[in-house]
C-alpha positions, -999 to +999 in steps of 0.1 A: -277+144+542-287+114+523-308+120+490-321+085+493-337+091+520-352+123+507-361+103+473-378+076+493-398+103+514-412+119+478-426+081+473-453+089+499-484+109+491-492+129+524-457+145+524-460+156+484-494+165+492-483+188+521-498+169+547-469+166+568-437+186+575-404+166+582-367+181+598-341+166+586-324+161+621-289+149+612-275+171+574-242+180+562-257+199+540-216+220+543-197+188+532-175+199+503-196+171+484-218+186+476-203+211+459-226+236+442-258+215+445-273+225+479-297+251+464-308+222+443-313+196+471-328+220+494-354+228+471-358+191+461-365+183+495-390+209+503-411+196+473-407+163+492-417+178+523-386+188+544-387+219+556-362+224+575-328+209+584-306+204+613-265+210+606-245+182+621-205+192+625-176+192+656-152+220+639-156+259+646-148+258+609-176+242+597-198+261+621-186+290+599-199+272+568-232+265+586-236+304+595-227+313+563-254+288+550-278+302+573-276+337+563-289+322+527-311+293+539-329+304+569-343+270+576-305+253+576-302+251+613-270+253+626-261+222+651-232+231+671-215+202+697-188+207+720-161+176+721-140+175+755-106+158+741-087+155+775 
């Protein structure tokens, strides 16, 4: 998840007036970056317009995290991808 991206979305006036909803297609909103600041970010980016956001991760572990992130954002989207390695 970038916050510059979400920063230079709040610049425009349809999306803070509500005009138009955006997915964020691509967020790692799980990486251990983050830290405790998701809750902050996710409602930082709804006030810009994002209203929902789609996980990107390989791991089962971090589909764990996205689950668990789930069960307290309902609009964190788990994205799931299978990698063949052979």
């Amino acid at each position: 998840m970038c916050c510059h991206g979400i920063v230079i979305s709040c610049k425009n006036k349809k999306i803070k007036e509500g005009k138009t909803m955006w997915t964020d297609a691509h967020s790692h909103l799980t990486d251990n970056r983050w830290g405790t600041r998701v809750e902050e970010i996710l409602n930082y980016s709804k006030s810009c317009g994002i209203s929902r956001w789609v996980q990107g991760g390989i791991s089962p572990s971090e589909w764990e995290k996205q689950k668990n992130l789930k069960s307290r954002f309902s609009a964190a989207i788990p994205g799931q991808r299978f990698l063949r390695l052979d």
